[in-house]
C-alpha positions as CSV (number, residue, x, y, z in Angstrom):
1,X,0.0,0.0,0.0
2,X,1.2,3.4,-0.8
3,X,1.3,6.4,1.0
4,X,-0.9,8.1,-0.6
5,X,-3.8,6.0,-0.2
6,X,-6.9,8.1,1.7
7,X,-6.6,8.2,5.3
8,X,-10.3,6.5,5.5
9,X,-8.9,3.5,3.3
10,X,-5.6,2.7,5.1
11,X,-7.6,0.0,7.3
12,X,-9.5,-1.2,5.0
13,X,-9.4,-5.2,4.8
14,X,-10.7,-6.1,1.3
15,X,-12.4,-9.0,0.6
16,X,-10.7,-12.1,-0.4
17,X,-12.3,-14.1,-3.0
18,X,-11.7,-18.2,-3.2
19,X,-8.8,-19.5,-4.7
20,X,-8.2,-19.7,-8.5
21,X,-5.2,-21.5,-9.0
22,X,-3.5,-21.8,-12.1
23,X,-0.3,-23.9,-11.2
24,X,-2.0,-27.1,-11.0
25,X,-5.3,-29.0,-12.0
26,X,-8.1,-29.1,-9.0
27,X,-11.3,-30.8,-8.4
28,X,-12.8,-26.9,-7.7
29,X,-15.5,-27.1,-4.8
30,X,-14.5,-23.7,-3.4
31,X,-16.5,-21.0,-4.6
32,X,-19.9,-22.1,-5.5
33,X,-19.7,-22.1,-9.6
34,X,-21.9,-24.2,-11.1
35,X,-20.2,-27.6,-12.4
36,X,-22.1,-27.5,-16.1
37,X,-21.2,-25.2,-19.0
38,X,-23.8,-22.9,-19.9
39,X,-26.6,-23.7,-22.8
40,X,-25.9,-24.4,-26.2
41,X,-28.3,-21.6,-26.5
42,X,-25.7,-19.2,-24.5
43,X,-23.0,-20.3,-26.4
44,X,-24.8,-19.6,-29.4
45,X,-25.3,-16.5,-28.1
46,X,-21.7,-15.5,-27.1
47,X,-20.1,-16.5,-31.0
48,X,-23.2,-15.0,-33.2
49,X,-21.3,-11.6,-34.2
50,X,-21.3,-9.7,-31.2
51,X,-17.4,-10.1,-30.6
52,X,-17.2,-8.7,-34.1
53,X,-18.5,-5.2,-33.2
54,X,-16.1,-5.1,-30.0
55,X,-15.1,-1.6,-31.3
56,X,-18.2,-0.3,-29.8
57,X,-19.5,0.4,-26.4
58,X,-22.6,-2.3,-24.8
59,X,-26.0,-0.7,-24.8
60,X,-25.9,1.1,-21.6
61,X,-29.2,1.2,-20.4
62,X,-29.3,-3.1,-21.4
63,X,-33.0,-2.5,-22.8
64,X,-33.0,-6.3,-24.3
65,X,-32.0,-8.3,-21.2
66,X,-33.6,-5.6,-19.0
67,X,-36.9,-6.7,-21.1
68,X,-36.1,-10.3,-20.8
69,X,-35.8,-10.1,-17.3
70,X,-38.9,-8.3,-16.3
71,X,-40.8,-10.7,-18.8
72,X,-39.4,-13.4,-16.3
73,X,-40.6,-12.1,-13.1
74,X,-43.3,-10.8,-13.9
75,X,-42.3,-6.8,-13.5
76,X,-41.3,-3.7,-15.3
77,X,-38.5,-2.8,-16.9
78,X,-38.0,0.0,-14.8
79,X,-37.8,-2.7,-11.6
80,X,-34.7,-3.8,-13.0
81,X,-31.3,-2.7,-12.7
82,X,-28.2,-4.3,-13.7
83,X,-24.6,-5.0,-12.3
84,X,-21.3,-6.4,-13.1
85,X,-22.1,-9.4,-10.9
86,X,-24.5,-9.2,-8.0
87,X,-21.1,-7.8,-6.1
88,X,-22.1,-4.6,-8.2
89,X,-25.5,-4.0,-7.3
90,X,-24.4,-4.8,-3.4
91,X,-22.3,-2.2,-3.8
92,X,-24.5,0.3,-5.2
93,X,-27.0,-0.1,-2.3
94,X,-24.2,0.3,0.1
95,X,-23.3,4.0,-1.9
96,X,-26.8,5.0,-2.1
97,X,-28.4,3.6,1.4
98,X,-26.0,2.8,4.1
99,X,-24.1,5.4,6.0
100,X,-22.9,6.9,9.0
101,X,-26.6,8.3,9.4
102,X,-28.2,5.4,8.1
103,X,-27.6,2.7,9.8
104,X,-27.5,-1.4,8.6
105,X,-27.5,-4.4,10.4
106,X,-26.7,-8.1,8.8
107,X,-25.6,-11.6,10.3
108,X,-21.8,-11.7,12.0
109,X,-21.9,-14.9,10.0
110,X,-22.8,-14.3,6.2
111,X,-21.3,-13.1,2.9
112,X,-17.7,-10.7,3.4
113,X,-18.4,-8.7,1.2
114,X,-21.1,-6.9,3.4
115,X,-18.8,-6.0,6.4
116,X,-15.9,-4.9,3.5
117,X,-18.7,-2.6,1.7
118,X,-19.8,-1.2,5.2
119,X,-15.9,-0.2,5.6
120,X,-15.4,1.4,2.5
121,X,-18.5,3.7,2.6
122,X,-17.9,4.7,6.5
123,X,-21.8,3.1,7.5
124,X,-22.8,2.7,10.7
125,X,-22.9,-1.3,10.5
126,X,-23.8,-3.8,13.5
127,X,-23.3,-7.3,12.9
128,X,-25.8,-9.9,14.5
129,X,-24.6,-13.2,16.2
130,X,-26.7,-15.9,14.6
131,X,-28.1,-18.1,17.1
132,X,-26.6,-21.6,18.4
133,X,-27.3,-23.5,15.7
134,X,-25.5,-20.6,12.8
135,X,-29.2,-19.4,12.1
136,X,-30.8,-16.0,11.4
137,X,-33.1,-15.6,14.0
138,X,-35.7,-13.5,12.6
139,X,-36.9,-12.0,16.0
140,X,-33.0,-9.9,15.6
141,X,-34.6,-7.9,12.5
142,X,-38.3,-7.7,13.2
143,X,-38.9,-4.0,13.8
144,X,-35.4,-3.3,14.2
145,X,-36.1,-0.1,13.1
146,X,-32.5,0.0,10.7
147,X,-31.8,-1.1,7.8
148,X,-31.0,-4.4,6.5
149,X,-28.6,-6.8,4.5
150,X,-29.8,-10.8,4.5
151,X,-28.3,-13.3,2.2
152,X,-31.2,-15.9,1.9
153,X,-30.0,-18.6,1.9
154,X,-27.3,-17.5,3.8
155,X,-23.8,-18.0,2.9
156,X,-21.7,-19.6,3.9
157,X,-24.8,-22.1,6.1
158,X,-27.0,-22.2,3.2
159,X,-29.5,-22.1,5.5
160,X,-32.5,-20.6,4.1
161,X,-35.8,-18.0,5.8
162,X,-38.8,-18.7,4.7
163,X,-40.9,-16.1,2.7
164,X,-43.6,-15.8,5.8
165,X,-40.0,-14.7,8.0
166,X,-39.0,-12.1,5.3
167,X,-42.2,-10.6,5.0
168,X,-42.4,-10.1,8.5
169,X,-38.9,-8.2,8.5
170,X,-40.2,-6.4,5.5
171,X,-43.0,-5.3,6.7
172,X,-41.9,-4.4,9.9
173,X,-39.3,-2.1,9.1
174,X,-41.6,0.1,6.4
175,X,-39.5,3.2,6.9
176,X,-35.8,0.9,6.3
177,X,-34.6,-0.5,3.6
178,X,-34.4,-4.3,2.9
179,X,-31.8,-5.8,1.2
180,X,-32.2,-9.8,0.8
181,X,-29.4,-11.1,-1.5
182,X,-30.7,-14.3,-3.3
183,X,-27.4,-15.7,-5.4
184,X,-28.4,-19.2,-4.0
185,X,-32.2,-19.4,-4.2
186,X,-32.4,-21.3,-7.2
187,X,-31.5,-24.3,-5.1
188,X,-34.2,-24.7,-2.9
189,X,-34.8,-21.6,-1.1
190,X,-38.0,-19.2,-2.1
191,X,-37.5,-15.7,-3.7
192,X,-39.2,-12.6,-2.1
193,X,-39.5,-11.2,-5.8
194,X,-43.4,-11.6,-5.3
195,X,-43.1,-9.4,-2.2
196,X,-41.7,-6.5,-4.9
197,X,-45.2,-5.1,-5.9
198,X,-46.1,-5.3,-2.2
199,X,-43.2,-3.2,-0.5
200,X,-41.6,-0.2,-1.5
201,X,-38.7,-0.6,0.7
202,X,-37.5,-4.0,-0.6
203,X,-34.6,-4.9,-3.0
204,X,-34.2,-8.4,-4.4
205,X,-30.3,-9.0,-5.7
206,X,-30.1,-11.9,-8.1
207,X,-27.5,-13.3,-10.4
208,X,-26.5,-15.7,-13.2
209,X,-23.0,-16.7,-11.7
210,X,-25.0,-20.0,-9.7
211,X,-28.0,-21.2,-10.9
212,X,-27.3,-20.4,-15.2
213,X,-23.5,-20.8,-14.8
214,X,-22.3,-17.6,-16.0
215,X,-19.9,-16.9,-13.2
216,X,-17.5,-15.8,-16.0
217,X,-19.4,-13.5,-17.5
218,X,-20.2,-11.2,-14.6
219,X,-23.7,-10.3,-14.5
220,X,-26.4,-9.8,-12.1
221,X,-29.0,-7.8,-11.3
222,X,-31.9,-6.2,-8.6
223,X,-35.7,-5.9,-8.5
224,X,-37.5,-3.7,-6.6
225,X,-39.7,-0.9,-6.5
226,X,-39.1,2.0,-9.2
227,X,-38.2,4.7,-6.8
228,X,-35.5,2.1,-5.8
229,X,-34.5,0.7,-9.0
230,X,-34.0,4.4,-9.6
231,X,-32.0,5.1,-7.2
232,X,-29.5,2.7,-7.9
233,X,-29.5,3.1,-11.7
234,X,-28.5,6.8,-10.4
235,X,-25.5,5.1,-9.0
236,X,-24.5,3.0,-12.1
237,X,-24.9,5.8,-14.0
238,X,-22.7,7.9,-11.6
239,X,-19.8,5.6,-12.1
240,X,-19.9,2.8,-15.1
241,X,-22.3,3.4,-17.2
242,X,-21.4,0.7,-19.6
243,X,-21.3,-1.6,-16.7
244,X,-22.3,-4.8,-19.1
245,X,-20.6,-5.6,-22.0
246,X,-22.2,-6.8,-25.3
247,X,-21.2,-10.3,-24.9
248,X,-22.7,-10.9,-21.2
249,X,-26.1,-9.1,-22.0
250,X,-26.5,-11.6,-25.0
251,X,-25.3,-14.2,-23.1
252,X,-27.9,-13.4,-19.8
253,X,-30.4,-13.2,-22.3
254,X,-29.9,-16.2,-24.0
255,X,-29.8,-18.3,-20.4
256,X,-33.4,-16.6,-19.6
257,X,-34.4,-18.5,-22.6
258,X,-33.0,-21.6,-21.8
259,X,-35.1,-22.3,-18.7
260,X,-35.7,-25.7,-19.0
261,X,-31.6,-26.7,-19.6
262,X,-31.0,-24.6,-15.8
263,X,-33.6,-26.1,-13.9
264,X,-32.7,-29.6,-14.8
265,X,-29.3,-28.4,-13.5
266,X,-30.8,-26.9,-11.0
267,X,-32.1,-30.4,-9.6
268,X,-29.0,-32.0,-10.4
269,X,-27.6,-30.0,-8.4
270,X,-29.9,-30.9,-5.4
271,X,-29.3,-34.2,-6.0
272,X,-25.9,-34.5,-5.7
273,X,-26.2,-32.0,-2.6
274,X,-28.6,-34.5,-1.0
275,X,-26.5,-37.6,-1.6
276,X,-23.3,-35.9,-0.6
277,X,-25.2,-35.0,3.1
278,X,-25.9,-39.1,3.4
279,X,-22.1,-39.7,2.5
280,X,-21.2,-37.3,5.4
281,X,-23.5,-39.0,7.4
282,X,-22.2,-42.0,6.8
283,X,-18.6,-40.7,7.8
284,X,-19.5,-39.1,11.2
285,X,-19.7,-35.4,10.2
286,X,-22.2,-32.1,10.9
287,X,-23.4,-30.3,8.5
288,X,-26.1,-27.9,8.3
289,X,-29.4,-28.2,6.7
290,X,-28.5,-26.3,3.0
291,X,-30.9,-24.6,0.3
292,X,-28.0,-23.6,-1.7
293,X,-25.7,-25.5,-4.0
294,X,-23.0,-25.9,-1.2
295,X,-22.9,-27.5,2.0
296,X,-21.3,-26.5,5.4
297,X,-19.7,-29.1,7.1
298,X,-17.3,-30.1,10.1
299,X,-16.1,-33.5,11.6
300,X,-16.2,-33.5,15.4
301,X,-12.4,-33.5,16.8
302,X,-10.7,-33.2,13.3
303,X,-8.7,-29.5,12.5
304,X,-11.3,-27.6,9.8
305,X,-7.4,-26.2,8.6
306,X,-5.9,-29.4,8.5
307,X,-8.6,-31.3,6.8
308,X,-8.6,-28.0,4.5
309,X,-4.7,-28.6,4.0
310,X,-5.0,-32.6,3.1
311,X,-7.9,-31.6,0.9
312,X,-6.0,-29.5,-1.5
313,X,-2.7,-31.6,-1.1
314,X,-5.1,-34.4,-2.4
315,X,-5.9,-31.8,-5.6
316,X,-9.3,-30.8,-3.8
317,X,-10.1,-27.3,-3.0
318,X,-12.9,-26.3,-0.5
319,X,-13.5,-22.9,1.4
320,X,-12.6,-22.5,5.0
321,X,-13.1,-19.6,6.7
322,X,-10.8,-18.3,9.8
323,X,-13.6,-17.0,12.0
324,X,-13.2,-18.3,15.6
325,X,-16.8,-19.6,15.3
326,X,-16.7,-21.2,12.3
327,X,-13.1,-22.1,11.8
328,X,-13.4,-26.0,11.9
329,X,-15.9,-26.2,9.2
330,X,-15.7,-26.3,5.6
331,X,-18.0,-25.2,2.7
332,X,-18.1,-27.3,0.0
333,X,-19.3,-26.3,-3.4
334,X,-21.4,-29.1,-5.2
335,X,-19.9,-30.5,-8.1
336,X,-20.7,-33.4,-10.4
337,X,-21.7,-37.0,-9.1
338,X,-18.1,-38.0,-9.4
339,X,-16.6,-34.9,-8.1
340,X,-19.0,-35.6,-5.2
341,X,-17.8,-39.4,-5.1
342,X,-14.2,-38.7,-5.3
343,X,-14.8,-36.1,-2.3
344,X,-16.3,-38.4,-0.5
345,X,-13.5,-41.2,-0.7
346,X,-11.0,-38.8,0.1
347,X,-12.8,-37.3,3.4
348,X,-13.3,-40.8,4.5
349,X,-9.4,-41.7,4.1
350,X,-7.9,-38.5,6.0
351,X,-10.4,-38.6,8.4
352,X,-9.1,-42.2,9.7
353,X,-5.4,-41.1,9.0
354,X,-6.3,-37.7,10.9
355,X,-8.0,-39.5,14.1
């Protein structure tokens, strides 16, 4: 760091994503991409021409896959606003909602990125202890009279609210703003979108890096009430206008239209989660019950860093996190059947050698 970096930065701890390495080949089971290639239809998409107009800038205001999306849920176009990854669109809420004034809550226990963007905007942030068992308790945000940031499901438990428990934190807090991220509710949990036309204070954050395996091409996106959607569009518009490139809008598009080929994932997904959890079962671990396409596991009396370490010596990579709380367990991405299968006969062997 140099020194020249703003004062108000100089303790800022950024967030660190999973690792990508490039020196070796890894079964990848640590940051929650989806294990299938995207549609034929997306791929279509992707080599159809666009790359040959590079020269220009995307459509700013993304009117196509803006279209395509409120067609999907059932909204306006002017609901919608769209992000380089949901990551963006977090970020913009953070600009436009949460300051020193303005205070946000969210669980100690959740996704990084909302303590980092809490930091770098100066808000008035409290963390909430989940409860025993690494649940929201929805009691902690009814009529909290603040703001609020939920990841539902939450990462990294993948344990999921129902939409009865987000209402009533909704609802309760009419003069607060709601933020409920929903990268992983494809996979079992229920989306709030519904809840859009309802409340004015609610923002629903989606994206296509899980569920429609487009991690790589960086797109996501919010609904919510116009005034809202304005808002935030206010903030794109204030910083990176072209925010989308050609490519990822076609792309995005082209996986709203391939419904059928994601949800089939989708399940595949949920299948392979389900008989991994029986596996672990089998072998004497935790885990907690998941609605995302990971699972959060430990193994009573075994080191969450050494099993971590063995793991990627094997040529398997997992995410561990080094919270006190949560430092012994691992989440673990679902893969294919046989990623799953080889995981499993590798836990099983370092768990005996690790006794």
């Amino acid at each position: 760091m140099s020194k020249f970096i703003s004062a108000r930065l100089k303790e800022l701890e950024a967030y660190v994503p999973g690792e990508q390495p490039q020196t070796m080949r890894y079964i990848k089971l640590n940051t929650n991409e989806s294990p299938f290639e995207p549609s034929p239809e997306v791929k279509a998409a992707v080599t159809s021409g666009r790359a040959a107009s590079l020269q220009l800038y995307p459509e700013p205001d993304c009117t196509e896959l803006s279209d395509a999306l409120a067609g999907r849920y059932g909204v306006g176009r002017e609901n919608i606003v769209l992000g380089n990854g949901s990551d963006e669109i977090l970020n913009f809420c953070f600009a436009a909602y949460f300051d020193r004034l303005s205070p946000v809550i969210f669980p100690d226990i959740t996704y990084g990125f909302y303590k980092v963007f809490g930091d770098l905007y100066g808000s008035d942030y409290t963390q909430v202890p989940l409860d025993s068992g690494l649940r929201v308790n929805p009691d902690d945000y009814i009529g909290a009279n603040k703001n609020i940031v939920l990841a539902n499901p939450n990462a990294p438990t993948g344990i999921a609210l129902g939409l009865s428990d987000i209402e009533k934190i909704v609802s309760s807090n009419p003069d607060n703003i709601v933020v409920i991220d929903e990268a992983y509710v494809d996979f079992g949990g229920e989306s709030c979108v519904p809840l859009i036309k309802k409340y004015k204070n609610l923002i629903v954050v989606m994206t296509f890096s899980k569920s429609r395996s487009l991690a790589g091409a960086r797109v996501g996106f919010a609904i919510a009430d116009s005034g809202l959607a304005a808002d935030l569009n206010k903030i794109k518009y204030s910083t990176n206008p072209y925010n989308i490139n050609s490519m990822s809008q076609q792309a995005a598009k082209a996986a709203l239209e391939s419904d059928e080929y994601y949800s089939a994932n989708c399940n595949r997904i949920i299948d392979n989660r389900n008989a991994f959890c029986r596996r672990l079962e089998k072998l004497g671990f935790d885990y907690l019950p998941s609605s995302a396409n990971f699972v959060f596991a430990r193994k009573s009396g075994v080191s969450g860093l050494e099993l971590y370490t063995r793991l990627k010596e094997n040529g398997i990579l997992v995410r561990r996190f080094d919270n006190p709380r949560i430092s012994d367990w691992l989440r673990i991405t679902i893969g294919t059947k046989e990623q799953m299968e080889t995981l499993a006969g590798a836990l099983s062997g370092l768990t005996e050698e690790m006794k």
